[in-house]
N, C-alpha and C positions, 0 to 999 in steps of 0.2 A: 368662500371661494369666489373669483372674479370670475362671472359668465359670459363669455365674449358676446354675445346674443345682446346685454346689457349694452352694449356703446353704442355711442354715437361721436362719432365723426362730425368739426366745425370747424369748415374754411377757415383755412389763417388761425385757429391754434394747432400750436404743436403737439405733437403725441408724443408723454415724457417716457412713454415705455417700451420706445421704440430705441432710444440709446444712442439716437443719431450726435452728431457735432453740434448740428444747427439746432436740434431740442434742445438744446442743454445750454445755450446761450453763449454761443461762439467756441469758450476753452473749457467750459465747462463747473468754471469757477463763481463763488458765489460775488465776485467784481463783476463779473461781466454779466451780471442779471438785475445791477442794481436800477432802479426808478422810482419814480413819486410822481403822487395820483393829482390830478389836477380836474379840479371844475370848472368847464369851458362855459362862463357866464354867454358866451356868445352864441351860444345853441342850444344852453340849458344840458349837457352831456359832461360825462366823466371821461376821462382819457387819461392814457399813462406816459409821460418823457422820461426816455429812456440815457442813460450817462456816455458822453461822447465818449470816444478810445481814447482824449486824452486827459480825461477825467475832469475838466476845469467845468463843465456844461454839464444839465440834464438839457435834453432837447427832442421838441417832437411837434404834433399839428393834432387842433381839434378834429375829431373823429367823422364831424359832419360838415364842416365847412372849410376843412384843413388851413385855417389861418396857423401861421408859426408859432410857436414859444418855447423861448430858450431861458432857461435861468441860470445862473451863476452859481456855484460850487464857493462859498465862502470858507476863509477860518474858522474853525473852529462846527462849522456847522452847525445842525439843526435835528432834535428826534423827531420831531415834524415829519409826516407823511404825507400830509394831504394839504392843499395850497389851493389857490383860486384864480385863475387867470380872468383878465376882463378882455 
């Protein structure tokens, strides 16, 4: 059994048992959750781009020094999760 006493609470994540719209990732489907992990060589951090609404882009900013990166959504794609931005 989950003992609420056990939690803890961390600004800026969601709480998926709360059943809101927004925990769930917009509609609640597994499109609208999709991202890939990237190595921000530029701060030595991990961070996630998350898939634009029109699907052509992942897109997001390093965690510590928010520079931009966007990558392209190709044919055919990639099982690739994890990628390295410079």
């Amino acid at each position: 059994m989950n003992d609420p006493r056990d939690r803890v609470d961390i600004d800026g994540i969601p709480d998926p048992s709360d059943g809101s719209r927004e925990n769930r990732g917009g509609d609640g489907t597994d499109e609208s959750r999709r991202f890939i992990m990237i190595w921000f060589r530029c701060c030595h951090a991990y961070g996630r781009l998350t898939r634009n609404r029109a699907g052509t882009h992942y897109d997001g900013r390093c965690p510590r020094c928010a520079s931009p990166v966007s990558v392209r959504i190709g044919r055919g794609g990639t099982d690739r999760r994890m990628f390295e931005a410079r």
